[in-house]
MIVOFI-519500 format. One record per residue (C-alpha): x, y, z; residue in one letter. Coordinates in Angstrom, 3 decimals. Layout:
<rs>
<u->X	v->Y	w->Z	aa->A>
...
</rs>
This chain:
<rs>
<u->23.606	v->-18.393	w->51.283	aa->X>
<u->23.865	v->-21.220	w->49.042	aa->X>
<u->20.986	v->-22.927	w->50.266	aa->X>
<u->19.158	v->-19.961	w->49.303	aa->X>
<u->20.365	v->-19.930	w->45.958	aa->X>
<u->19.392	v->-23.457	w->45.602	aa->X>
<u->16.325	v->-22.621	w->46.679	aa->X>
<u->16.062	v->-19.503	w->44.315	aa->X>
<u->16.850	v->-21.476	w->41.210	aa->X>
<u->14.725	v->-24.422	w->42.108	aa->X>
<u->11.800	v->-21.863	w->42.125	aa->X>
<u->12.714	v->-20.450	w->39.070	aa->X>
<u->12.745	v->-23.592	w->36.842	aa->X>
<u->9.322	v->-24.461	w->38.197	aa->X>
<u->7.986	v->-20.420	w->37.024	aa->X>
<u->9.708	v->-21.337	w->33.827	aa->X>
<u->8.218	v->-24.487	w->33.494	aa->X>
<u->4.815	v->-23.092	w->34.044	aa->X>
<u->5.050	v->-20.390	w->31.851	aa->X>
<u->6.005	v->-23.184	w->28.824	aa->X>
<u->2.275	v->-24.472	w->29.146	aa->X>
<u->0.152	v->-22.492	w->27.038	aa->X>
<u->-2.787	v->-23.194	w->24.904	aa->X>
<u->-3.261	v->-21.800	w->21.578	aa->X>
<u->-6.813	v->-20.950	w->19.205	aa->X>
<u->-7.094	v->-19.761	w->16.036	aa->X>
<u->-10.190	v->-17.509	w->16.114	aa->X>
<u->-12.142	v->-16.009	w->12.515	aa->X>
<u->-15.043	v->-13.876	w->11.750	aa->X>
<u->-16.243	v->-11.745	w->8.965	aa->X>
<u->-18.519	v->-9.012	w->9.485	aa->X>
<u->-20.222	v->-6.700	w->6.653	aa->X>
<u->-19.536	v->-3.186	w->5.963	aa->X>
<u->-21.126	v->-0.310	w->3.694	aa->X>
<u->-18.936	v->0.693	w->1.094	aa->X>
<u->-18.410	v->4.791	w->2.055	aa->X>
<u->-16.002	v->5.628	w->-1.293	aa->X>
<u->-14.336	v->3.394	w->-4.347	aa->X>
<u->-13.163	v->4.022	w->-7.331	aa->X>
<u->-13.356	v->2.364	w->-10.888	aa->X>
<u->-11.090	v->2.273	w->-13.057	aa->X>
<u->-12.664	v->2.243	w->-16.800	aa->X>
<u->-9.982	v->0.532	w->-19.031	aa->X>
<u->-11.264	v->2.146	w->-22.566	aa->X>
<u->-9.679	v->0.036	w->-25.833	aa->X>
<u->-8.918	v->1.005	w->-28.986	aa->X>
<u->-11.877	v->-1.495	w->-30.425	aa->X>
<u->-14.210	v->-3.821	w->-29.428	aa->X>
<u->-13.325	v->-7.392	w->-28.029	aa->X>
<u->-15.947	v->-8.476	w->-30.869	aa->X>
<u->-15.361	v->-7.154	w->-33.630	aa->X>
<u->-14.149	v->-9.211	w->-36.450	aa->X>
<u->-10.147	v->-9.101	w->-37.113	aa->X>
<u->-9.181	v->-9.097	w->-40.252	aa->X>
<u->-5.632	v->-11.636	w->-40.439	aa->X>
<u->-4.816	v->-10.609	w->-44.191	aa->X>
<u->-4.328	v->-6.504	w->-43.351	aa->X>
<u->-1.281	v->-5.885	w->-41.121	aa->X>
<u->-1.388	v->-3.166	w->-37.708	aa->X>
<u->-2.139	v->0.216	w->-38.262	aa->X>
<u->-0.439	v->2.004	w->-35.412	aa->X>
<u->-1.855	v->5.530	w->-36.298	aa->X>
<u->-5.132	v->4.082	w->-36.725	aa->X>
<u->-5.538	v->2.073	w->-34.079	aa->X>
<u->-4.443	v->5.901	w->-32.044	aa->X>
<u->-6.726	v->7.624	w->-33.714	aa->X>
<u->-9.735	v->5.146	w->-33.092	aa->X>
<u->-8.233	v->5.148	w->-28.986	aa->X>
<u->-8.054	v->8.977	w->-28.840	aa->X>
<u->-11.714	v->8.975	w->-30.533	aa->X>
<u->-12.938	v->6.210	w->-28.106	aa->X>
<u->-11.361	v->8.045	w->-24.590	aa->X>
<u->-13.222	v->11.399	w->-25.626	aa->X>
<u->-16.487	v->9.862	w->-25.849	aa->X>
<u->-16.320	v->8.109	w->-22.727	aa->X>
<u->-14.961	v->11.554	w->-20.887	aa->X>
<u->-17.535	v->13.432	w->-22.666	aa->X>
<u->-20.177	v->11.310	w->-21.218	aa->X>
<u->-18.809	v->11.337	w->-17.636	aa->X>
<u->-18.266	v->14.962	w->-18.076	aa->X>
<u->-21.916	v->15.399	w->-19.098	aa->X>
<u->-23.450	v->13.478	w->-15.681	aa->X>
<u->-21.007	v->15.465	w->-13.477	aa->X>
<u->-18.837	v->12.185	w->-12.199	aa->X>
<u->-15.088	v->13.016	w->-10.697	aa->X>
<u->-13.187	v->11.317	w->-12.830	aa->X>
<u->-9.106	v->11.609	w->-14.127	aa->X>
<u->-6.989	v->9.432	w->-16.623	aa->X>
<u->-4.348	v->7.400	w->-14.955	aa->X>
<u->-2.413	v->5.434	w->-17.607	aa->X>
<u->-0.434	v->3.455	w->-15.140	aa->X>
<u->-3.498	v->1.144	w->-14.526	aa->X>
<u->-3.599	v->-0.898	w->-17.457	aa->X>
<u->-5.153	v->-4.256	w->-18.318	aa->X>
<u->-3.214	v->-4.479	w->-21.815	aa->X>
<u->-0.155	v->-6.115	w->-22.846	aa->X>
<u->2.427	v->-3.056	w->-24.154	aa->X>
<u->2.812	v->-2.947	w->-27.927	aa->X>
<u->4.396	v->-0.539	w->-30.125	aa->X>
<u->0.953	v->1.774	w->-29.920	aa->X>
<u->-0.913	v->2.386	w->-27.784	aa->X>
<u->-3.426	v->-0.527	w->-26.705	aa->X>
<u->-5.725	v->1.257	w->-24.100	aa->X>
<u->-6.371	v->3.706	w->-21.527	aa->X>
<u->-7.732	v->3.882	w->-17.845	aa->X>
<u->-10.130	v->6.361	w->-16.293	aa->X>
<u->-10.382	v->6.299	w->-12.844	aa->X>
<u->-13.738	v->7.271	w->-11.724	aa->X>
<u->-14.723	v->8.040	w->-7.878	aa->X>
<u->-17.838	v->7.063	w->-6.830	aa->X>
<u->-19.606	v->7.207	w->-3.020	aa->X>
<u->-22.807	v->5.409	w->-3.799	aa->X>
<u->-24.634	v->2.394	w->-4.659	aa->X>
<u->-26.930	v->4.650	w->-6.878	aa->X>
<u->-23.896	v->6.394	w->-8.436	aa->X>
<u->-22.450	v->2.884	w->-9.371	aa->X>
<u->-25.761	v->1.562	w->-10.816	aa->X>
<u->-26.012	v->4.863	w->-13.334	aa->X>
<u->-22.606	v->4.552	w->-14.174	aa->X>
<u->-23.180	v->0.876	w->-14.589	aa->X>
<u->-26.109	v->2.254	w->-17.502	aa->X>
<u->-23.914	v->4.564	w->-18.877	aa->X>
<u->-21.448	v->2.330	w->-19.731	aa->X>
<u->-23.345	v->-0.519	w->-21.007	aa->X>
<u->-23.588	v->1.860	w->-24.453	aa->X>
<u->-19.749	v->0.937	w->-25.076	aa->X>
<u->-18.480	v->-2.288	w->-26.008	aa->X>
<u->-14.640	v->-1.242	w->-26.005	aa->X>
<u->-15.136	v->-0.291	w->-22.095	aa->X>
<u->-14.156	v->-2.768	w->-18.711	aa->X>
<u->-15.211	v->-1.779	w->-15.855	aa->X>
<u->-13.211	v->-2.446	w->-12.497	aa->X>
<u->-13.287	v->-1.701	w->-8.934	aa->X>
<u->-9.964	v->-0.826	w->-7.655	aa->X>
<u->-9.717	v->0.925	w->-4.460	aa->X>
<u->-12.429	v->1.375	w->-1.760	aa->X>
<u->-13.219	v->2.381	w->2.174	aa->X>
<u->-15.806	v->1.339	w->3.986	aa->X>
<u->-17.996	v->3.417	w->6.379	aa->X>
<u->-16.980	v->3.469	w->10.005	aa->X>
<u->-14.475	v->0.851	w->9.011	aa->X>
<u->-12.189	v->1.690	w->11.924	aa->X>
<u->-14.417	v->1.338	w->14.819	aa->X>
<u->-15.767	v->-1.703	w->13.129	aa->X>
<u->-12.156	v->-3.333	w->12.997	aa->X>
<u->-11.612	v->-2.361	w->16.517	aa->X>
<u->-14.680	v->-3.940	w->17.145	aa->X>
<u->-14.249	v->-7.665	w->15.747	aa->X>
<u->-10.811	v->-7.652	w->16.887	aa->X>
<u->-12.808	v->-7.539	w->21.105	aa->X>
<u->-15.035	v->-10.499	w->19.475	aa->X>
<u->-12.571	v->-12.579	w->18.495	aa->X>
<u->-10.560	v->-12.485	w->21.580	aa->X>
<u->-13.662	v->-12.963	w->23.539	aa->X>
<u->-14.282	v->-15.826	w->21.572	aa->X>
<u->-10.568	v->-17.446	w->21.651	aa->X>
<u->-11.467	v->-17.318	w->25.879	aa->X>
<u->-14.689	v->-18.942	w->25.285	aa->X>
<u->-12.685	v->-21.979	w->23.449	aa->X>
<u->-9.499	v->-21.987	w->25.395	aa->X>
<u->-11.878	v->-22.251	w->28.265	aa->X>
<u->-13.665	v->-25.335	w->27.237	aa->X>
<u->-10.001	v->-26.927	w->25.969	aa->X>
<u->-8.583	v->-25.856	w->29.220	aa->X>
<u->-11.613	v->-27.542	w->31.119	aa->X>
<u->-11.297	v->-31.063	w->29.091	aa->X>
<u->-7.496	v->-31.198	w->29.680	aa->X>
<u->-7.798	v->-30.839	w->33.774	aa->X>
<u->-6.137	v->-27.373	w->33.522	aa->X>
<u->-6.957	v->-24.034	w->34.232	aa->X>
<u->-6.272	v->-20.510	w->31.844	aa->X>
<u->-4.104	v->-18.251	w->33.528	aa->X>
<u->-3.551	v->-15.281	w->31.514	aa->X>
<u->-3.478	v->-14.359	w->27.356	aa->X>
<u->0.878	v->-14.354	w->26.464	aa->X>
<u->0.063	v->-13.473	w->23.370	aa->X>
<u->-2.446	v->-12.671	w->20.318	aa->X>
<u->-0.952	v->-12.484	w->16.325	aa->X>
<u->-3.065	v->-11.688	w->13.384	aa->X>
<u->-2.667	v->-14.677	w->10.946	aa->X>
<u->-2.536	v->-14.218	w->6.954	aa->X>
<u->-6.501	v->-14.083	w->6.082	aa->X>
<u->-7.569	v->-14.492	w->2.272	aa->X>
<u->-5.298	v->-13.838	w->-0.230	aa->X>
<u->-5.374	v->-10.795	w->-2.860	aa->X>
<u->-7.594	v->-11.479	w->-5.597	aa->X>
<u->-9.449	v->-9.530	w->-8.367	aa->X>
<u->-12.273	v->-10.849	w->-10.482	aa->X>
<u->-14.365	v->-8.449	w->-12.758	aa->X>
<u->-16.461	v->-9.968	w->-16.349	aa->X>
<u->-18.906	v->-8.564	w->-18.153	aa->X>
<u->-21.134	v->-7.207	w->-15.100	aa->X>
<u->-19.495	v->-8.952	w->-12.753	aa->X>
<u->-18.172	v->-6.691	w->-10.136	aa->X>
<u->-15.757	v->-8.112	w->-7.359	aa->X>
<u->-12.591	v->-7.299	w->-5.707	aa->X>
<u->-10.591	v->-7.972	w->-2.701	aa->X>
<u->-7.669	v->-6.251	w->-0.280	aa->X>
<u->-6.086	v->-8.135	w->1.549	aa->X>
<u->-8.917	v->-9.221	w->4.229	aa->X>
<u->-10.908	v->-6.514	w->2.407	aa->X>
<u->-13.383	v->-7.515	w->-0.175	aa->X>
<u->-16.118	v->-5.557	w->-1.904	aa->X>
<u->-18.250	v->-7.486	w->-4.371	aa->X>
<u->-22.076	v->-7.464	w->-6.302	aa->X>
<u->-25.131	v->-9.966	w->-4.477	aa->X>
<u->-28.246	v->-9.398	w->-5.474	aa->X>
<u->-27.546	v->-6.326	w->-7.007	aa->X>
<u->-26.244	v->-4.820	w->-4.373	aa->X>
<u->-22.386	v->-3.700	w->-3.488	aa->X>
<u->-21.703	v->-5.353	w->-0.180	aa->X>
<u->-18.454	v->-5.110	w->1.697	aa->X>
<u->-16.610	v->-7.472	w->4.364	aa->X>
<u->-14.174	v->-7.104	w->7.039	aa->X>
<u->-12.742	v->-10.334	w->8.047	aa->X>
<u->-10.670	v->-11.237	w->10.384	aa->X>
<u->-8.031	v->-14.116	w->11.841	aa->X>
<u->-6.265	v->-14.384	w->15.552	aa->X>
<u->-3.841	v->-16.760	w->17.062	aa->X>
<u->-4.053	v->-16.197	w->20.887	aa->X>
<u->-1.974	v->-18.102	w->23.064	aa->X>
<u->-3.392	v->-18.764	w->26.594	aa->X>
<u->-1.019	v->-19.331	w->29.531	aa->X>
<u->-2.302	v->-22.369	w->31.422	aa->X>
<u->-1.785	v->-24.118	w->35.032	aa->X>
</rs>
């Protein structure tokens, strides 16, 4: 009986020991996607970026409201006139709080390339407008996610095979696959420039053209013999 547990654990530390030699790839891919939805959010000012400022007169607070209030009903007059869905969302804001008012946001859902380019037009006609995309979802994005997740492992085999094959050993069996951090949050948006990113989401303007990416970053450990 004590043989046999000799035996026993003797096996065991050479399973263990096995199972410690692994080989690990870092796989990445982007693949492009048609934007299905987004919105924009339309941060409308008070005045134009511009326009002359005047250091010797002080802040008008109720003028500077009235000339914002003036300002959001001409943009929501036009939007109302071409039929967009649209709503005011004042927690968007791209303006440092002061004691008025500084701006406004109105959030504008679009599901077209078309719809973007006339609202693109229609906005040019205001200089105290800034145009952003915020959210967005992309056509068939789940399948397509499902998708380049099979071609990246397939691809992390393809590689530990050929490291595997160098090194005199042989891949066993996959122990274990992590999504690693892809490109970082980030927001750009000029003066007709129109780019944005989620996490390893990004939607952005080539050519004129709004072209979305999925992309995409695997660790997958191979077990190895």
């Amino acid at each position: 009986m004590k043989n046999l547990l000799v035996i026993f654990s003797f096996l065991f530390s050479m399973v263990s020991t096995a199972q410690d030699k692994f080989i690990e790839v870092e796989v990445e891919d982007t693949i492009t996607l048609k934007p299905e939805r987004f919105d924009i959010a339309l941060f409308v000012a008070s005045g134009s970026p511009y326009e002359k400022v005047d250091v010797n007169n002080s802040f008008n607070i109720k003028e500077n409201e009235k000339r914002l209030t003036q300002n959001i009903d001409k943009v929501k007059h036009q939007l109302k006139a071409k039929s967009y869905r649209y709503k005011q969302d004042d927690t968007l804001t791209m303006y440092p709080p002061l004691s008025a008012p500084s701006g406004a946001t109105i959030v504008v859902s679009l599901t077209s390339e078309k719809e973007w380019g006339e609202l693109s037009k229609l906005l040019s006609q205001f200089d105290f407008v800034n145009a952003t995309i915020t959210k967005f979802k992309f056509l068939n994005e789940s399948e397509a996610e499902t998708m380049l997740y099979k071609k990246l492992v397939e691809r992390a085999g393809i590689k530990a095979d050929v490291i595997a094959a160098a090194s005199g050993l042989i891949i066993r069996n996959v122990i274990a696959v992590k999504e690693a951090e892809g490109m970082d949050d980030f927001e750009l948006n000029l003066h007709d420039t129109y780019f944005v990113g989620e996490n390893s989401k990004k939607l952005q303007m080539q050519d004129g053209k709004l072209v979305g990416s999925l992309y995409k970053k695997l660790v997958v450990k191979f077990g190895v013999e």
